[in-house]
C-alpha positions in Angstrom: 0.0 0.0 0.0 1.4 3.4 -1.4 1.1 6.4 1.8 -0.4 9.4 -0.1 2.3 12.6 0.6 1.1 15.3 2.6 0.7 18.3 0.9 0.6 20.5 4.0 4.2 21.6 4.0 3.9 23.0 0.6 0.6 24.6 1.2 2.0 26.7 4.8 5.2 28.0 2.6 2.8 29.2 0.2 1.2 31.0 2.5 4.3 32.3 4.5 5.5 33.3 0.6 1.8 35.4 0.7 1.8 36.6 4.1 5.6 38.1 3.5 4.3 39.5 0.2 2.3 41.4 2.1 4.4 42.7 4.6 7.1 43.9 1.6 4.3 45.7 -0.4 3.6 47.4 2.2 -0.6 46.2 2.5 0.7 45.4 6.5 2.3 48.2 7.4 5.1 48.2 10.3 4.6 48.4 13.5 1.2 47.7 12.6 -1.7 44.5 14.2 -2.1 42.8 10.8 -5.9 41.0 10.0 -7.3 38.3 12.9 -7.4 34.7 12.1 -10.6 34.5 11.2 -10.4 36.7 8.3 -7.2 36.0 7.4 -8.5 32.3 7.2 -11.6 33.2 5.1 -9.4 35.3 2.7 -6.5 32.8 2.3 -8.9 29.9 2.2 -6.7 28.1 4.6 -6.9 26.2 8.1 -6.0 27.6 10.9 -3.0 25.3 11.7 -1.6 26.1 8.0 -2.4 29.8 9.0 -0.2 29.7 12.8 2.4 27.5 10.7 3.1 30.3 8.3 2.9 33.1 11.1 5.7 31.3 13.2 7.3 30.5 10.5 7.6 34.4 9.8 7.8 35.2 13.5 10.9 33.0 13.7 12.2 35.0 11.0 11.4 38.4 13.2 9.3 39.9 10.5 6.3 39.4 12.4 5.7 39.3 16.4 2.7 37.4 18.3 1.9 39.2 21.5 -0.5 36.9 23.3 -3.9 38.8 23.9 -3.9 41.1 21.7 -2.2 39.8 18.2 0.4 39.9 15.8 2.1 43.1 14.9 4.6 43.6 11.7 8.1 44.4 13.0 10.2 43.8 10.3 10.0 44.3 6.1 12.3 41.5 5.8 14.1 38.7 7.2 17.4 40.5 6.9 15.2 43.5 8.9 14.5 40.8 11.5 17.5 39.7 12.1 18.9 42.9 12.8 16.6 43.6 15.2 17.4 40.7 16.9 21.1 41.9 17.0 20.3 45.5 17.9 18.3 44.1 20.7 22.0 42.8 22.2 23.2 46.3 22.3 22.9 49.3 23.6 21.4 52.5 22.0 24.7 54.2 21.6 26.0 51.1 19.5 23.1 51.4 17.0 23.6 55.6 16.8 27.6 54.5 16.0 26.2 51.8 13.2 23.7 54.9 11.6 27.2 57.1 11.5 28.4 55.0 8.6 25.3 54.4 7.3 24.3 57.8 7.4 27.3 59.6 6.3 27.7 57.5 3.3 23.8 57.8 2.3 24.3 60.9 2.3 27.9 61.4 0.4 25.9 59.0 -2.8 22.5 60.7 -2.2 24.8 64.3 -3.4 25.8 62.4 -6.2 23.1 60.0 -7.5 19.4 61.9 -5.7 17.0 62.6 -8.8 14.5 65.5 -8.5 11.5 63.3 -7.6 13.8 62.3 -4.6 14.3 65.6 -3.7 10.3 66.5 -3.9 9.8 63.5 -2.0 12.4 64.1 0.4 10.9 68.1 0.8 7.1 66.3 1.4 8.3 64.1 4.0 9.7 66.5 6.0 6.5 68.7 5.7 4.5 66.1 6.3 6.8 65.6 9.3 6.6 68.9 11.1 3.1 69.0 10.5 3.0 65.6 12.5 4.4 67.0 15.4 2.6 70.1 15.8 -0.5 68.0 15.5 0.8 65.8 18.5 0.9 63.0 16.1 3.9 61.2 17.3 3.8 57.9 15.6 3.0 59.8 12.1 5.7 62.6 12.8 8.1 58.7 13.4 7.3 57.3 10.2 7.5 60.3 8.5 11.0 60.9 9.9 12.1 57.1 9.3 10.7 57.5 5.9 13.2 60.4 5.2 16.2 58.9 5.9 14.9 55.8 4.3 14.3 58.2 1.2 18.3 59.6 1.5 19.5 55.9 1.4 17.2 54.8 -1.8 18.5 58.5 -3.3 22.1 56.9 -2.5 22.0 54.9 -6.1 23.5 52.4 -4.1 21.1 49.1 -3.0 23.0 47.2 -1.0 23.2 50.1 1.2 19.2 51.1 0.8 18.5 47.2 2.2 20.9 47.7 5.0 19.7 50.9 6.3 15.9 49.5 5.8 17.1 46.5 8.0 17.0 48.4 10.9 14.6 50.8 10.2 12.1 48.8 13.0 15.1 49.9 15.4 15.3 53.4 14.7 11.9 54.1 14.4 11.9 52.7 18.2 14.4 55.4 19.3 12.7 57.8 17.6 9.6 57.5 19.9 11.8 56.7 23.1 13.3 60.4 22.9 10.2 61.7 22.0 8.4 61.1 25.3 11.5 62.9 27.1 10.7 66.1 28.4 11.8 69.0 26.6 13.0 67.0 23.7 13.1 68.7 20.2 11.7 66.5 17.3 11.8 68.3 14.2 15.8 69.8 14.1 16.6 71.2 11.1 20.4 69.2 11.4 20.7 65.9 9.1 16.8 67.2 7.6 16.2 70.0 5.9 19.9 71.0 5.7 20.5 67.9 4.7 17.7 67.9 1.9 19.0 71.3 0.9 22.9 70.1 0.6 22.0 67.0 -1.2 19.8 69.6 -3.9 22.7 71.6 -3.7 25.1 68.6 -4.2 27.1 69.6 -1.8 28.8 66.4 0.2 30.9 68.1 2.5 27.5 70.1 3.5 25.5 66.9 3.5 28.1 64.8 5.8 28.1 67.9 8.2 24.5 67.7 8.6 24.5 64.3 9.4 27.1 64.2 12.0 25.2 67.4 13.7 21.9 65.4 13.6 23.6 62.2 15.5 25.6 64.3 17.6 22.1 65.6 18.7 20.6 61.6 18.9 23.6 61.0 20.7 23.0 64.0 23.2 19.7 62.8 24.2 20.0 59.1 24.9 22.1 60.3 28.4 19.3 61.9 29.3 
């Protein structure tokens, strides 16, 4: 008698291959609760074990993180965004400012070189839709919109290696954005490693560009010893 192969392996990678889809494309954003099982099962036409297989699957991975009670939140864009997360979670805060000094400074240097004007517009809405954020008292909008900046200087960098780096731990800065935010006093829309920074890389000005940057950490850098 021949055993029939089970077809459930294949079925839950398919469905982890979906459910990451969705996370890259952007449909889940980050930091965001994605769907509840139920629908989730209605939509994918799946079980529910093939449905948890796929989600730990992608938890294990880091993209994804089940908090019990409540549900499953995106953390990551990518695998490579998960692991560094993990890492990052191993070190202190001043470690991961040191990391964004090379990441930043070089973003910067290629953006000078290689940024389009559609960066550049995008690049000038970001950061308007940034200070309008925080004058609203919209502190998780005025995050992403900051993250989404400095994402924007590393895709302007030409470079793509680089871009998936500095998108790797974008879950981590985005984090330290919000810590320094809820200090007292603290300043969230600096015009250091922003606007000037927007302005040198129009300009094409590296040695402008690099300044900013290192003024803008130097500021991040300030405020985690407080």
């Amino acid at each position: 008698m021949s055993l029939v192969p089970s077809h459930r392996p294949a079925l839950a990678e398919e469905v982890t291959n979906q459910l990451r889809g969705m996370i890259q494309s952007g449909e889940w954003p980050l930091q965001e609760k994605i769907p509840a099982e139920p629908l989730l099962m209605a939509s994918l036409g799946v079980s529910r074990g093939t449905l948890r297989e796929a989600i730990k699957a992608l938890a294990h991975s880091g993209m994804l993180e089940v908090r019990r009670g409540d549900g499953t939140y995106v953390r990551a864009t990518s695998e490579i965004s998960g692991a560094a997360q993990r890492m990052c979670m191993e070190h202190t805060q001043e470690h991961v400012v040191e990391v964004r000094v090379g990441l930043d400074t070089q973003a910067a240097r290629l953006a000078t070189k290689n940024a389009t004007d559609d960066d550049i517009a995008v690049l000038r809405e970001l950061l308007k839709v940034r200070r309008e954020a925080w004058f609203a008292g919209d502190y998780p909008a005025w995050a992403r919109a900051d993250w989404d900046f400095h994402e924007r200087v590393a895709l302007a960098s030409g470079n793509p290696l680089l871009h998936q780096l500095y998108v790797s731990f974008g879950g981590v800065f985005h984090d330290d954005l919000l810590r320094q935010q809820r200090k007292a006093g603290f300043n969230g829309i600096p015009h250091e490693g922003h606007d000037e920074l927007a302005d040198a890389i129009e300009a094409r000005d590296e040695a402008a560009a690099v300044a900013s940057v290192y003024r803008n950490l130097d500021f991040a850098a300030e405020w985690l010893t407080h």
